[in-house]
C-alpha positions as CSV (number, residue, x, y, z in Angstrom):
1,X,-48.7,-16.9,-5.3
2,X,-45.8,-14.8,-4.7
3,X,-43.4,-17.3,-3.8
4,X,-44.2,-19.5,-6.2
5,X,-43.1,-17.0,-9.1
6,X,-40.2,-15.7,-7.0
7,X,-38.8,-19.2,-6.9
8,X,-39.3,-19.9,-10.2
9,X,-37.8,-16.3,-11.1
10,X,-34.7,-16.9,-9.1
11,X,-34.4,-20.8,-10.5
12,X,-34.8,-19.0,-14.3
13,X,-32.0,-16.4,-14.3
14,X,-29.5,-19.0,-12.5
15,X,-30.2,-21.0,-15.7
16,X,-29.1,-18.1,-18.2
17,X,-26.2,-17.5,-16.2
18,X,-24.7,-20.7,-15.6
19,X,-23.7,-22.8,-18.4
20,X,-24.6,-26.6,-16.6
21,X,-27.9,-25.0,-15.4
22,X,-30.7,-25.6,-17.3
23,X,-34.8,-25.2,-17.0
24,X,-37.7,-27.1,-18.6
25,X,-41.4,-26.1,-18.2
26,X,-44.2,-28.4,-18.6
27,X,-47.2,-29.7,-16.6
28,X,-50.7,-31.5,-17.6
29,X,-54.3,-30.8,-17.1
30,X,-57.0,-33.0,-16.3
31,X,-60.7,-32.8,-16.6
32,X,-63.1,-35.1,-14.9
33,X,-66.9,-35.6,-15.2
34,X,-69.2,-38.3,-13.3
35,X,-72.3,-39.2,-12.3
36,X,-73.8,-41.0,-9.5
37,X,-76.4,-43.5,-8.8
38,X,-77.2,-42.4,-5.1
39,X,-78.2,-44.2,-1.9
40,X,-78.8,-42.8,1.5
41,X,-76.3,-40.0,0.7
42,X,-76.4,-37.2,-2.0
43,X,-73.4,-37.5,-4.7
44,X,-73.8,-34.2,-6.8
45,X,-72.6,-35.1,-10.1
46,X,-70.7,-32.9,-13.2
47,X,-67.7,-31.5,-14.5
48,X,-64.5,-30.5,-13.2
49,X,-60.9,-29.6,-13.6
50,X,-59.1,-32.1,-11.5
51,X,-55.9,-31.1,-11.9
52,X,-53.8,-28.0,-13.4
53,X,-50.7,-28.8,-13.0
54,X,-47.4,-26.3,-14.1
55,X,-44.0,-27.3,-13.5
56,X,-40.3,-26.0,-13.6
57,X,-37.2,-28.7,-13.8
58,X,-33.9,-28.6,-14.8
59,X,-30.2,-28.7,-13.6
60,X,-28.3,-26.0,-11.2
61,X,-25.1,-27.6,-12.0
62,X,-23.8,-31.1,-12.4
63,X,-25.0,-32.1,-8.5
64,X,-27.5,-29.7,-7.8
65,X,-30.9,-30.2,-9.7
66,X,-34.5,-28.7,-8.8
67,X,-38.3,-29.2,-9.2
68,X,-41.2,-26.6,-8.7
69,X,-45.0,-28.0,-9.3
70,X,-48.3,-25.8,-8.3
71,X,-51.3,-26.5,-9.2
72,X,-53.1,-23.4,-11.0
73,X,-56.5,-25.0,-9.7
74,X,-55.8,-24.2,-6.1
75,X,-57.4,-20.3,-5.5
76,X,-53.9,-19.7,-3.0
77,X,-51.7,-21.2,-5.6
78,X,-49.7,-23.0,-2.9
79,X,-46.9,-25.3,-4.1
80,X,-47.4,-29.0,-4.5
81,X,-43.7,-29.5,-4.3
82,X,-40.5,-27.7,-4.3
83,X,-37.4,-29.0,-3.9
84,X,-33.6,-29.0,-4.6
85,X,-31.8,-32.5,-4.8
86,X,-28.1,-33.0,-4.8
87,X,-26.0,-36.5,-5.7
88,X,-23.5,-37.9,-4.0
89,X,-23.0,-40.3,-6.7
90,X,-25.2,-42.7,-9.1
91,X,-26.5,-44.4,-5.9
92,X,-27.0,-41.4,-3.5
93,X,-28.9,-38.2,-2.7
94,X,-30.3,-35.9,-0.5
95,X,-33.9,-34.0,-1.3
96,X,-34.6,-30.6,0.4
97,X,-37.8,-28.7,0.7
98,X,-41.4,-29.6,0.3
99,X,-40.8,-33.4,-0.7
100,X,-42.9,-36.3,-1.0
101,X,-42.7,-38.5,1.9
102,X,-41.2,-41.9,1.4
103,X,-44.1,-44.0,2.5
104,X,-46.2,-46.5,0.5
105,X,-46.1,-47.4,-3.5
106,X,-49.3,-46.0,-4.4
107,X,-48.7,-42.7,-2.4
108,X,-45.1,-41.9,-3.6
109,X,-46.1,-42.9,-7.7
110,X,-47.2,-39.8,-9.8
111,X,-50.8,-40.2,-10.5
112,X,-50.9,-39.2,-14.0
113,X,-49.4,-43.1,-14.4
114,X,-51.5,-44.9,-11.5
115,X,-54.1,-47.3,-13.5
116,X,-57.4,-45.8,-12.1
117,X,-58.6,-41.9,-11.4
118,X,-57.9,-41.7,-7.9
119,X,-55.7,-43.4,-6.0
120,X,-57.2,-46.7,-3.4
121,X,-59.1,-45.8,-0.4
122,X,-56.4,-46.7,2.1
123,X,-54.2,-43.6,1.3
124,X,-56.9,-41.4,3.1
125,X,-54.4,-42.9,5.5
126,X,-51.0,-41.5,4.4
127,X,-49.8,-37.8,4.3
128,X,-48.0,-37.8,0.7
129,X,-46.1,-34.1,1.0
130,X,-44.4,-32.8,4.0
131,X,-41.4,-29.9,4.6
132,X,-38.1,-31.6,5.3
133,X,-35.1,-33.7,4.2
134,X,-35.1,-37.0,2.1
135,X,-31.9,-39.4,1.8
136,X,-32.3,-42.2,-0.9
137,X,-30.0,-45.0,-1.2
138,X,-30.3,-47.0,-4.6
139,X,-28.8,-50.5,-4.4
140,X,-28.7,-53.3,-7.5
141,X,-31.7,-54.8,-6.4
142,X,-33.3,-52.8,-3.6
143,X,-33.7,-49.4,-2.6
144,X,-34.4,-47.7,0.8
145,X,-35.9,-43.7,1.7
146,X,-35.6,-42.0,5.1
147,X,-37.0,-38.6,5.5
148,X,-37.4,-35.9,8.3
149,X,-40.4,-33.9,8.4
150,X,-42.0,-30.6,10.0
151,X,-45.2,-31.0,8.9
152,X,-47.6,-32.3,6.2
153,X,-49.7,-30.6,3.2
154,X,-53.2,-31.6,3.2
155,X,-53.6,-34.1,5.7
156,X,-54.3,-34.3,9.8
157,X,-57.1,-32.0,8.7
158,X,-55.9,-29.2,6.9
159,X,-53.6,-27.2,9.2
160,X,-49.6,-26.9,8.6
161,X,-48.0,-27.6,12.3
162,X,-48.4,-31.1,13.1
163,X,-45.1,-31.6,14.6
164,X,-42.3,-33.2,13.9
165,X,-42.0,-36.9,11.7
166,X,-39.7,-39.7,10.1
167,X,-40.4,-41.7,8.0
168,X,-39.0,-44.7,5.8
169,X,-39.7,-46.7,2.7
170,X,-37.8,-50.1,1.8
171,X,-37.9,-51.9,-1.0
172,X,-36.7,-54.6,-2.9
173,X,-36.9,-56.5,-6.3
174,X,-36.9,-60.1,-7.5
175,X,-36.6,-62.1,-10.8
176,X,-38.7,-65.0,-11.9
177,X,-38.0,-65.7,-15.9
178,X,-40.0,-63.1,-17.7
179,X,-41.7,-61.7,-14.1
180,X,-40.7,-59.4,-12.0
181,X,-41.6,-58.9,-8.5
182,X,-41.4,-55.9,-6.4
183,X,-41.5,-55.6,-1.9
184,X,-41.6,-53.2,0.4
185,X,-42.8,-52.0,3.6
186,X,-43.1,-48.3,4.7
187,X,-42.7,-46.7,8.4
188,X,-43.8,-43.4,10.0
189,X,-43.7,-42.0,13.1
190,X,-45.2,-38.3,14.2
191,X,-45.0,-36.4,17.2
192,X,-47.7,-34.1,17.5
193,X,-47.8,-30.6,19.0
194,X,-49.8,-30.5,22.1
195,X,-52.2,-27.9,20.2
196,X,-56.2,-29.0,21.0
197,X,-57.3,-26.4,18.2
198,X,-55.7,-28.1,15.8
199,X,-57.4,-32.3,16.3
200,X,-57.1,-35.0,13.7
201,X,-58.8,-35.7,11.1
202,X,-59.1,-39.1,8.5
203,X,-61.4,-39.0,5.5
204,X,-62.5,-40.5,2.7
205,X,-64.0,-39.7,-0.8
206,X,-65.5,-43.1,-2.4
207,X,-62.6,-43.2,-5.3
208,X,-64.0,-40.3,-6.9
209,X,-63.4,-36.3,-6.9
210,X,-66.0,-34.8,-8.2
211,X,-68.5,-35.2,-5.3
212,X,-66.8,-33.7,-2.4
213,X,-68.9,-36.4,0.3
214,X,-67.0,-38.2,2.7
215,X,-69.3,-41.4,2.8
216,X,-66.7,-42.3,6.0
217,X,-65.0,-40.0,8.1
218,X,-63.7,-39.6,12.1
219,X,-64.7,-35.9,12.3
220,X,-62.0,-34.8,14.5
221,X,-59.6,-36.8,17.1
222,X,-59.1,-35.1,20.0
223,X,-56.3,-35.5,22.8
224,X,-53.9,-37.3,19.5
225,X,-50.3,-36.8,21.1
226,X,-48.9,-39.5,18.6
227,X,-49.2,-40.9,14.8
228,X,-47.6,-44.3,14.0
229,X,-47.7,-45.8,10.4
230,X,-47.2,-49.0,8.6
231,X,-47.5,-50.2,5.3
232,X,-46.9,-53.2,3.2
233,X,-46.8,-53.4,-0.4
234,X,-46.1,-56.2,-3.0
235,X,-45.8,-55.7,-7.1
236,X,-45.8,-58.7,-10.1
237,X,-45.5,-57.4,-13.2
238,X,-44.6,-59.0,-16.7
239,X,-44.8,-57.6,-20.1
240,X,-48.3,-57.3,-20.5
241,X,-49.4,-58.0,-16.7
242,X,-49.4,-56.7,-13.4
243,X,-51.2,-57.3,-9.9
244,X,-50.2,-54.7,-6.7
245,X,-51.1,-54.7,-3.4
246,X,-51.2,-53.2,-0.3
247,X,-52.2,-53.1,3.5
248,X,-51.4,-49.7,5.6
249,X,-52.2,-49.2,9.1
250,X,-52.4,-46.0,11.7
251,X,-52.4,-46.4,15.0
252,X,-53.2,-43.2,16.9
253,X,-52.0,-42.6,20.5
254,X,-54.6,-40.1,22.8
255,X,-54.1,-38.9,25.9
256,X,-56.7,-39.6,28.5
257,X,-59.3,-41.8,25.9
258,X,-58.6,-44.7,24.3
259,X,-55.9,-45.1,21.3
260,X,-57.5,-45.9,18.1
261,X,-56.4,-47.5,15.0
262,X,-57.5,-47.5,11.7
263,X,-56.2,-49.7,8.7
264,X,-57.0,-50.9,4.8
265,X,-55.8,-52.4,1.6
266,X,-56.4,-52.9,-2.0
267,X,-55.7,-55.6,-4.3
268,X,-55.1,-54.4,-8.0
269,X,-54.7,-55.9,-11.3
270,X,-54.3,-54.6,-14.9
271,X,-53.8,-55.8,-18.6
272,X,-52.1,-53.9,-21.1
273,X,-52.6,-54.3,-24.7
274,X,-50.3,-52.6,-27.7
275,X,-48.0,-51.3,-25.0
276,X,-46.7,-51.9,-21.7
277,X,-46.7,-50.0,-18.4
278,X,-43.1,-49.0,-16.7
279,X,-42.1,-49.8,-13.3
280,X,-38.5,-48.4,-11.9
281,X,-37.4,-51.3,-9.9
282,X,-34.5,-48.6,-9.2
283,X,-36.7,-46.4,-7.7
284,X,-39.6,-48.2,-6.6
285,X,-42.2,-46.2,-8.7
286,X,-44.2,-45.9,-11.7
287,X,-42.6,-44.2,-14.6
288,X,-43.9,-43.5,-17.9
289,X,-45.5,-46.3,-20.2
290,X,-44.6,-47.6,-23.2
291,X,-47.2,-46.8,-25.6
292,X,-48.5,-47.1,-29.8
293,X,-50.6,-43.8,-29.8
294,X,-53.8,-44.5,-30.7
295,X,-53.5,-48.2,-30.3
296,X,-52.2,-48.8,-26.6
297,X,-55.5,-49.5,-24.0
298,X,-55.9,-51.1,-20.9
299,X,-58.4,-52.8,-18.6
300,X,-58.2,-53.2,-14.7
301,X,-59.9,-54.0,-11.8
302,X,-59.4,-53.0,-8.0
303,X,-60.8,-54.2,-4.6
304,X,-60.3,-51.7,-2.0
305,X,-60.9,-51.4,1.7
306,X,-61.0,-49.0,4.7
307,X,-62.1,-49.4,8.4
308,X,-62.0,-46.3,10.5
309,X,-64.1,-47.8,13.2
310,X,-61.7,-48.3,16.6
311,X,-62.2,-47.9,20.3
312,X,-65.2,-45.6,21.3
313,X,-65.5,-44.3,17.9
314,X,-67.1,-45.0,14.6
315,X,-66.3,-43.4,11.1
316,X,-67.7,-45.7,9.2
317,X,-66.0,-48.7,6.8
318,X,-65.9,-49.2,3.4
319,X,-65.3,-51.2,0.7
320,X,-65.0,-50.2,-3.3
321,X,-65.3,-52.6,-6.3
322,X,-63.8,-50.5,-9.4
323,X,-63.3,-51.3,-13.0
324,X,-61.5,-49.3,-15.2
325,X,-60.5,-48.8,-19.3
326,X,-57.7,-46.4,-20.3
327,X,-56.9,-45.5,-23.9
328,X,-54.2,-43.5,-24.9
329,X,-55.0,-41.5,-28.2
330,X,-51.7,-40.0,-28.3
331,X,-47.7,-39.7,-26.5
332,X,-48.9,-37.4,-24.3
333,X,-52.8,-37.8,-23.8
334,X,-55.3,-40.5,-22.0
335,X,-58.8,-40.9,-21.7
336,X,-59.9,-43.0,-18.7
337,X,-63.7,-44.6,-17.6
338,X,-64.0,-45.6,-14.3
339,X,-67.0,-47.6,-12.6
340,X,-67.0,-47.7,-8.7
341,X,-69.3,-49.6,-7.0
342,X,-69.3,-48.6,-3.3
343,X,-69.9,-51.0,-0.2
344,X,-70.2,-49.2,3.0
345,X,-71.0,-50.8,6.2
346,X,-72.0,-48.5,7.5
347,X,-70.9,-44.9,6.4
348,X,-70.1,-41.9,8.8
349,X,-73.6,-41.8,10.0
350,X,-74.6,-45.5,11.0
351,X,-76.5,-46.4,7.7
352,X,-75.4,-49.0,5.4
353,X,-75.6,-48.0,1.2
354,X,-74.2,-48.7,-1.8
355,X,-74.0,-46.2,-4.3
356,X,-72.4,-46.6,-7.7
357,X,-69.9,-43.9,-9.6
358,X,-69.3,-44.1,-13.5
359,X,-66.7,-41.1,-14.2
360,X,-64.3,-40.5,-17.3
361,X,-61.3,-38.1,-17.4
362,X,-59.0,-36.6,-20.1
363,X,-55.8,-36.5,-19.1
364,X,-53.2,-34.3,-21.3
365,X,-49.5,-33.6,-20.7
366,X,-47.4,-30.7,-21.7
């Protein structure tokens, strides 16, 4: 908690004392509820503050710029992110501190725009945050990320040392009329300390967060000595339209048992009325829609899938059907309803089920 305020204390009282400094605070909130129709395995429904977000932004001088998120949620009060971010020019930078890691569309894009609650099941394969270095590289049409990484945030299991990574996101855009079509592919590479108290770990909630049940799971990968990712993602998206989609891969090298490797995808598409959502072809990300508050809605669908059966080992596979409605009351607010329909075959235990989620969240922005 401490170094949270401390950084934002220090970031503060450069901004009253240098005149191209500046600081803006803001952040959103999020509450979910959801119920469960259960199967084999027990889904305790209810309510819950999803996320409680509080950031600090602004400028150090005409270069330098920064960004400071937490989430009040978290009991430790860790940092999501912190960074600092300096320009070379309108095409160039170079990110600093506890980044987001340049792999996959869905991973990289705030959530507070992504069209369902929680992001597909396939990104129980990425690691999202990690400490390090990012260079970006903005072209006319295409756009490429390479980062350098000491560890990750919340994934691998939960610890902090994991290592050392790089990683790499490329992507590139295409015009057709009133279309536009987004590529990319993502890769990652991850030495791992030779540490046996500190095995891997891949997970999976069924697209929902209110139930903390991992339907499939790999418990804990022993003898892991390497991490290699790849991803592949695709984007169409016209005024009113869009359909995404992606595959990612892990393969996992052990010493003395057999590698594993895990993999998924999801196929997405959405329909925006009285508005339209906002994709920076620059950037390669979701940005901010363009909405009529109290008028702008949406409806979308998702098929998403994730194996983490391999080798001699079996965490279950699983497949979700989910349809979702958005409605945005106002600028800055949006209620969502989310049904999931779960397929797994067979979860962490052996047993097939199906289970269905409905869930709704209010989202507000400050």
């Amino acid at each position: 908690m401490y170094r949270w305020y401390r950084a934002v204390l220090l970031l503060a009282a450069w901004a009253s004392v240098t005149t191209a400094a500046s600081i803006h605070v803001g952040g959103r909130i999020e509450v979910d509820a959801a119920t469960y129709r259960e199967d084999t395995t027990p889904l305790p429904g209810g309510v819950e503050w999803r996320r409680v977000r509080l950031d600090v932004s602004g400028k150090l001088s005409r270069r330098w710029s920064y960004y400071v998120q937490t989430d009040l949620k978290n009991v430790r009060n860790d940092l999501q992110l912190a960074w600092v971010r300096y320009r070379f020019g309108r095409r160039d930078n170079v990110q600093l501190g506890r980044v987001e890691m340049p792999f996959s569309l869905e991973s990289v894009s705030n959530s507070k725009y992504n069209l369902f609650m929680e992001r597909a099941l396939p990104m129980a394969l990425t690691e999202r945050y990690g400490i390090g270095a990012v260079y970006t590289h903005v072209g006319k049409n295409w756009n490429f990320r390479l980062g350098a990484f000491g560890d990750d945030h919340f994934r691998l299991g939960g610890q902090n040392d994991y290592g050392q990574s790089l990683a790499g996101r490329w992507g590139m855009r295409h015009k057709w009329r009133k279309a536009r079509a987004y590529v990319g592919f993502s890769l990652s590479a991850r030495e791992l300390d030779a540490n046996p108290l500190r095995p891997v770990r891949f997970r999976a909630r069924p697209e929902t967060s209110v139930s903390p049940v991992r339907l499939i799971d790999t418990y804990y990968l022993t003898g892991a000595k390497r991490l290699n990712r790849l991803g592949a993602e695709g984007l169409w998206k016209t005024k009113r339209w869009v359909v995404q989609g992606e595959w990612l891969a892990v393969d996992v090298r052990r010493v003395a048992v057999p590698d594993v490797r895990f993999h998924g995808a999801y196929l997405q598409v959405g329909r925006t009325f009285n508005g339209q959502r906002r994709f920076s072809f620059r950037r390669g990300e979701w940005v901010s829609p363009d909405i009529r508050p109290g008028k702008t809605w949406e409806l979308a669908a998702r098929l998403s899938w994730l194996d983490l059966a391999s080798a001699d080992l079996d965490g279950g596979s699983q497949t979700d059907v989910t349809v979702g409605l958005n409605w945005y009351p106002l600028k800055n607010a949006r209620v969502m309803f989310n049904w999931v329909h779960a397929i797994v075959h067979p979860n962490r235990y052996g047993q097939r089920e199906t289970p269905d989620i409905l869930q709704m969240r209010f989202q507000y922005e400050f």
